[in-house]
C-alpha angles and dihedrals in degrees: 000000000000100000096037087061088046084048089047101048090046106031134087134341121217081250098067114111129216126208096261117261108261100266087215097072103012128122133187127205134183109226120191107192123193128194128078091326097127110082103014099088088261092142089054100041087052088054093051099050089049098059091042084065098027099248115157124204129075146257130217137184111249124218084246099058099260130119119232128194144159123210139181115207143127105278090247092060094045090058087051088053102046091053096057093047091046091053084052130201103289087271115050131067132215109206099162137015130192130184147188140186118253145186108266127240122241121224089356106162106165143072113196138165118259110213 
């Protein structure tokens, strides 16, 4: 907990940009998470995770609880996101994920947190 939160405090800004994903193989997913995912830092955590690995998109808290978030990557590299976030933060707690297919995004180079 203690590094993520290092990690948190000096890592990256919204602003950051990425090298965009290879349009060629990449895919992009919505993934709606639900648990204790809203006040624990998730959102950032999930930022976070996703620059470590290059991943643009972005995540955002729903009205019900859930998280919601959309990101473009090579398959590979989503299986290795999804299990960090599924391994969480220390604090946070994935119960239930759900995902869909999307159009992908040209040129994207960014993830950034919705509000």
């Amino acid at each position: 907990m203690k590094n993520f939160l290092k990690q948190l405090f000096s890592g990256f800004s919204d602003g950051d940009t990425l090298t965009p994903v290879d349009d060629e193989n990449a895919i992009r997913k919505c993934i709606t998470v639900a648990g204790h995912v809203q006040g624990v830092g998730f959102r950032y955590f999930v930022r976070l995770e996703a620059h470590k690995l290059g991943i643009t998109g972005w995540v955002k808290n729903l009205n019900d609880g859930n998280v919601t978030m959309e990101v473009q990557c090579t398959p590979p590299v989503l299986e290795k996101f999804l299990a960090q976030i599924k391994k969480g933060n220390g604090v946070s707690r994935i119960d239930q994920m759900e995902s869909y297919d999307l159009e992908i995004i040209k040129g994207e180079n960014k993830f950034g947190i919705k509000y």
